[in-house]
C-alpha positions in Angstrom: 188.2 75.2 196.7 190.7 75.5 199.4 194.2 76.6 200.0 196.1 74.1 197.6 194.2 75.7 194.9 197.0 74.5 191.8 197.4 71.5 193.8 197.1 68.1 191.4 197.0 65.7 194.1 193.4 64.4 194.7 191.8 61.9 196.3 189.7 58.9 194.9 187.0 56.9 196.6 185.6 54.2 195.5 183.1 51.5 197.1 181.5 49.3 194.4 178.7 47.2 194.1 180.7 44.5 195.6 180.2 45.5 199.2 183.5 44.6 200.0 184.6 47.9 201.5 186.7 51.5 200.8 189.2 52.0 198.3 191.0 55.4 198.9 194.2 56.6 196.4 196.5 59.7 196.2 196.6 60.5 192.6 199.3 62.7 191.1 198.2 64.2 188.0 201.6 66.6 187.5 202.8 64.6 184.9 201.2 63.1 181.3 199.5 60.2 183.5 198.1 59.8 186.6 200.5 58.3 189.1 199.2 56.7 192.7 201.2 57.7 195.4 199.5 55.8 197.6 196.8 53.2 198.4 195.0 52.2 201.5 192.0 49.6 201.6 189.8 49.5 204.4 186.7 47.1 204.2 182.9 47.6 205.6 182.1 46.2 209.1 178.9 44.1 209.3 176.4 45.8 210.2 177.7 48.3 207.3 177.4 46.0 204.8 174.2 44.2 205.8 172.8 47.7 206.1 173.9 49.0 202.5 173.0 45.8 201.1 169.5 45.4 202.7 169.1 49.5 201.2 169.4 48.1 197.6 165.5 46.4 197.9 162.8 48.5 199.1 162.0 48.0 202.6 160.7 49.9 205.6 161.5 53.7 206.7 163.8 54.0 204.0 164.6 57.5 203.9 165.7 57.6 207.7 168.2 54.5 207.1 169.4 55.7 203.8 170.5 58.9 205.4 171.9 57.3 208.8 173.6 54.9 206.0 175.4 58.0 203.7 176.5 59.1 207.4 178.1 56.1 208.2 180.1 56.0 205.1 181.1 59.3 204.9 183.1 58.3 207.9 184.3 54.9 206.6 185.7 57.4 204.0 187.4 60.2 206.4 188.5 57.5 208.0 189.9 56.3 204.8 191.2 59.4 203.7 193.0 60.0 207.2 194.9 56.4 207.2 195.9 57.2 203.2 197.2 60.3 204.1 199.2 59.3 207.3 200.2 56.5 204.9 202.0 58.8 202.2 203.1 61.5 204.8 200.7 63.9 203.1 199.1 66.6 204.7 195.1 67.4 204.1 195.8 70.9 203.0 197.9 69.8 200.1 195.3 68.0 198.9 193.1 69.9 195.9 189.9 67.9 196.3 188.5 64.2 197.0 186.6 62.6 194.1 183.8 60.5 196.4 181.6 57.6 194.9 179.0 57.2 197.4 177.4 53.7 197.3 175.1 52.8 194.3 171.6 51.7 195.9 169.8 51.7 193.1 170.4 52.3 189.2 167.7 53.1 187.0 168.2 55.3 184.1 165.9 56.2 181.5 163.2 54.3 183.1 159.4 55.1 184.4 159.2 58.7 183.4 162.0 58.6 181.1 164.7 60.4 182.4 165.0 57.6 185.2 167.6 58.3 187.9 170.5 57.0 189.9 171.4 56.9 193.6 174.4 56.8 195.3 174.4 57.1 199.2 177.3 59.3 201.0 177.1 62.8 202.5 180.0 64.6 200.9 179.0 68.3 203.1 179.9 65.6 205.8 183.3 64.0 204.2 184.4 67.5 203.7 183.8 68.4 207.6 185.4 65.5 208.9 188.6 65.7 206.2 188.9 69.5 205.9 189.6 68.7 201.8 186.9 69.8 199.1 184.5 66.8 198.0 183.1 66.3 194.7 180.5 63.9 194.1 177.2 63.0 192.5 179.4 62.3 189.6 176.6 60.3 187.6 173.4 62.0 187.9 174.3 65.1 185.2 174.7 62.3 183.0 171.7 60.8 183.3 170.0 64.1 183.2 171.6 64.5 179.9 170.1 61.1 178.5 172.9 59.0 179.6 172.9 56.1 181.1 175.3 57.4 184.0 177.7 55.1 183.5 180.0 53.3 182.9 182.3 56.9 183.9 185.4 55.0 184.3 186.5 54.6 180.1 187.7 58.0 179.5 190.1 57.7 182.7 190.7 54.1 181.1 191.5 56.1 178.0 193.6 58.8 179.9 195.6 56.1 182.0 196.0 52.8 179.3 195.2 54.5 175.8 198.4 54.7 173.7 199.2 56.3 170.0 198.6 53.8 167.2 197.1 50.9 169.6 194.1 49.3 170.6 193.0 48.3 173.7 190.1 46.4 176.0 190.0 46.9 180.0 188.0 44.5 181.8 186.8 45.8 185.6 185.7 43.3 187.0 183.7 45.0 190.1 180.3 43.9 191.5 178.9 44.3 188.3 181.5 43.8 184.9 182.2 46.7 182.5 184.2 47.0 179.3 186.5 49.7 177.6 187.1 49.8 174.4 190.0 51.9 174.0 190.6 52.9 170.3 193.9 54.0 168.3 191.5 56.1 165.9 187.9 56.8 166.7 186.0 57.0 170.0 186.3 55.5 173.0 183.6 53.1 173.8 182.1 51.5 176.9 179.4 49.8 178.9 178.4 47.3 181.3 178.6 43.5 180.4 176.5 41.9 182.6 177.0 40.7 186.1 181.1 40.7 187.8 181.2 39.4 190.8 178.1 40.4 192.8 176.1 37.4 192.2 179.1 35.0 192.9 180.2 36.4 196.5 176.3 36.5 197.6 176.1 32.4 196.7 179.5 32.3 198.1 178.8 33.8 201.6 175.1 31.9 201.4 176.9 28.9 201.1 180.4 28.8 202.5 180.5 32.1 205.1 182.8 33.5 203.0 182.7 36.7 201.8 183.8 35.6 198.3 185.3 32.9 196.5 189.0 33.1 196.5 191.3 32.9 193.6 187.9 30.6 192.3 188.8 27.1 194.4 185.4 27.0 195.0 183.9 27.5 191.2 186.8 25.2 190.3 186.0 22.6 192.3 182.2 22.3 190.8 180.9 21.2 187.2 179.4 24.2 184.9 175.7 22.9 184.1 174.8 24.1 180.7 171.2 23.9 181.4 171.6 26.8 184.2 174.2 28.8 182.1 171.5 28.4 179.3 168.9 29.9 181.9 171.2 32.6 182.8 171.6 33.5 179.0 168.2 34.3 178.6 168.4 37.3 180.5 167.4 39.9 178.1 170.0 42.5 179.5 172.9 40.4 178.2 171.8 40.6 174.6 170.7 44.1 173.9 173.2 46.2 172.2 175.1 49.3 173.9 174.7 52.0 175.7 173.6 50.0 178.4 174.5 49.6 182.5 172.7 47.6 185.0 173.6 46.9 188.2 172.1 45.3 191.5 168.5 46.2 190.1 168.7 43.2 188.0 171.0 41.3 189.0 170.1 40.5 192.6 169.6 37.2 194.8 165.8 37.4 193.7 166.9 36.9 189.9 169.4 34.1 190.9 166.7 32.3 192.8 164.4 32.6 189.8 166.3 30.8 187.7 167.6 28.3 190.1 163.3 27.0 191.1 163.2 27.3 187.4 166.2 24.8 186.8 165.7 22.0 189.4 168.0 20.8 192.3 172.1 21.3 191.9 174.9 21.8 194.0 176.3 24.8 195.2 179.8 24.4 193.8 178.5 23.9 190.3 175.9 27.1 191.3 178.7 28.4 191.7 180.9 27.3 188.7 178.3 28.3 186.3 177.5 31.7 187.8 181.3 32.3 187.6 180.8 30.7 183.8 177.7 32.9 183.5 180.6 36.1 184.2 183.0 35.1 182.0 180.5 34.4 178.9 179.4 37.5 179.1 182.5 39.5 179.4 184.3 37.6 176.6 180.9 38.1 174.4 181.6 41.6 174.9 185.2 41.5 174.5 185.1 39.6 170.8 182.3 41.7 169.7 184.4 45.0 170.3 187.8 43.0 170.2 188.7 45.8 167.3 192.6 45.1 166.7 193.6 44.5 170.6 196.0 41.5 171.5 195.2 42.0 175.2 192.8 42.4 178.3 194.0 44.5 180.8 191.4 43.1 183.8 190.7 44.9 186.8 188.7 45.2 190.0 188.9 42.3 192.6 188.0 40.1 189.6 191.4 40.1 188.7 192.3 38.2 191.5 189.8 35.4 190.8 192.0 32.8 189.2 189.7 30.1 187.9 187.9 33.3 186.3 190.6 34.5 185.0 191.4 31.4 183.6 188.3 31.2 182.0 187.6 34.3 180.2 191.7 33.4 178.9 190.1 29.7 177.7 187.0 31.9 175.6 189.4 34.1 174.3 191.9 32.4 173.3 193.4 35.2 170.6 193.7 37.7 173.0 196.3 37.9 176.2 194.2 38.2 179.3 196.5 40.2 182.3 195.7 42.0 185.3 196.1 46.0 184.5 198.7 46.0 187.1 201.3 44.8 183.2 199.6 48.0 182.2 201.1 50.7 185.1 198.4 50.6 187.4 197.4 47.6 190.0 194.1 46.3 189.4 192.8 47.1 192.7 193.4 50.9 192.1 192.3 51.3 188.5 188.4 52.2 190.4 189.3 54.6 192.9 192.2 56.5 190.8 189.1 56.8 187.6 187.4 58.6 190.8 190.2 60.8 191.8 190.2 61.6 187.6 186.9 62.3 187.5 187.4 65.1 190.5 189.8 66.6 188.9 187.7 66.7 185.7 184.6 69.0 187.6 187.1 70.5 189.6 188.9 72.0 186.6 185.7 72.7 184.6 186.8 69.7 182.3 183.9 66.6 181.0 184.1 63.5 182.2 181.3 61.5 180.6 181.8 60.3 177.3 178.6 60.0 175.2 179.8 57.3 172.9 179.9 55.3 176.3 176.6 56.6 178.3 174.9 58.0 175.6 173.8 61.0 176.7 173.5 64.1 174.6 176.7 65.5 174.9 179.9 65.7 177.2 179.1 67.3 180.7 181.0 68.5 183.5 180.0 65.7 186.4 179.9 65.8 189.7 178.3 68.7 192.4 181.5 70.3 194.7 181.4 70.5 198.3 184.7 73.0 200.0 186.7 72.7 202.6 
């Protein structure tokens, strides 16, 4: 793809479907696990983030804005790649290829003609002009294609980075929207999305407070869970029906939240916001005891981790199982995303899977991902 053609340092991108910004990592994959050389965060501006968020609804001229939008983010990301690399003293040609999210807009697989589709902004024949490094990305739609579900991607890199001989394991990301691994010392690897992370929580958060999330949970800890909400929230079909399954900011929007709050009656915001972190927590540790298999711990990642009231909680529900930020595991929580991105590159790069059909269901392994070069 370019001139550090048995190169095996890549680049990951990741911005999730919390909004909150870019997270770039060198990844090293010369040894038996990947090791980050390097991380550098770099979060949206405003008008960014309004603009990606307003593009997850339908609303006017749409096409024009979504592709001024993938512009604007393919330079949040060279701009990304160009602080990581100046960071770690690396130079762009040593670089074998960036593995590039884009921004999930909207996430709808299998639905209305039954193959369904999913859509993540970015311009990667852009990211690869501004950075001078080969870009893969699309890594989801193959999978969907296939009869997958296009995600969650990130277990096999789970499996890859975490799994070890003879043990099992459950990772927690704790993104926008909550996903689980189930990483297995015999048989396969398992995975899917649990219900809502934090996306629901930061949007009552900044409604309410001006911030752009709760932190470490003071404001959730400060309320009263109301069981007649949580109850409400529990009804939500999604959060019973069995794996494969993802979901995303489709469902679980501010129009669904509102729903169910003009349902309830009049409440507070800090218990709103106490039982939506409740309603997070639930879910996930549902999940986790009904693939527990034999793991004593989960590894949590994603900004979740820092949450510390919802970190709390999910240890209170789960009370047989050690509850620890993947950072105990080799790899900070904050770069578990981005690295599964710069895996994933790798992965198409090298002609190599990266779905896993237990996890997405689709019809068979795939390579992922569409390659733009230097």
């Amino acid at each position: 793809m370019n001139s550090s053609s048995a190169s095996e340092l890549y680049i990951g991108l990741m911005s999730g479907t919390s909004l909150d910004g870019v997270d770039a990592v060198l990844a090293d994959f010369s040894g038996p696990r990947c090791q980050v050389r390097g991380h550098h965060a770099t979060p949206f501006d405003d008008t960014t983030r309004a603009e990606l968020l307003a593009l997850n609804s339908p609303g006017a001229n749409e096409l024009h804005r979504a592709a001024l939008a993938a512009n604007a983010l393919a330079r949040h990301y060279a701009r990304a790649v160009r602080d990581l690399l100046k960071k770690t003293d690396v130079p762009a040609h040593a670089v074998r290829a960036i593995g590039a999210h884009g921004q999930t807009v909207r996430h709808r697989p299998g639905e209305f003609d039954g193959t369904g589709y999913t859509l993540q902004l970015d311009n990667p024949a852009l990211l690869a002009e501004l950075t001078g490094i080969a870009v893969v990305a699309d890594l989801r739609s193959r999978d969907v294609a296939a009869g997958g579900q296009g995600a969650p991607l990130v277990p096999a890199f789970h499996q890859h980075m975490f799994g070890q001989p003879g043990q099992d394991l459950l990772v927690l990301n704790l993104g926008g929207i909550a996903n689980l691994s189930v990483l297995a010392a015999e048989g396969p690897v398992l995975g899917f999305d649990c219900g809502p992370g934090n996306a629901l929580m930061d949007h009552w958060c900044q409604r309410h407070t001006g911030q752009p999330f709760d932190r470490d949970g003071a404001w959730a800890a400060s309320g009263q869970v109301l069981p007649g909400l949580l109850t409400l929230f529990n009804e939500e079909p999604y959060l019973h029906r069995a794996p494969p399954k993802s979901t995303g900011r489709d469902l679980f929007r501010p129009e669904w939240l509102q729903e169910r709050l003009a349902r309830f009656g009049p409440a507070t915001p800090a218990d709103v916001q106490a039982t939506l972190t409740e309603l997070t927590a639930s879910a996930c540790a549902e999940s986790a005891s009904s693939y527990r298999n034999n793991s004593s711990f989960l590894a949590v990642c994603g900004g979740g981790a820092f949450n510390r009231y919802l970190m709390a909680r999910l240890q209170a529900l789960l009370p047989t199982l050690q509850v620890q930020a993947t950072d105990a595991f080799g790899l900070p929580a904050l770069q578990v995303e981005a690295a599964a991105f710069a895996w994933l590159g790798r992965q198409a790069v090298l002609g190599l899977p990266g779905n896993l059909p237990m996890a997405t269901g689709a019809q068979g392994a795939r390579v992922l991902g569409c390659s733009y070069p230097a």
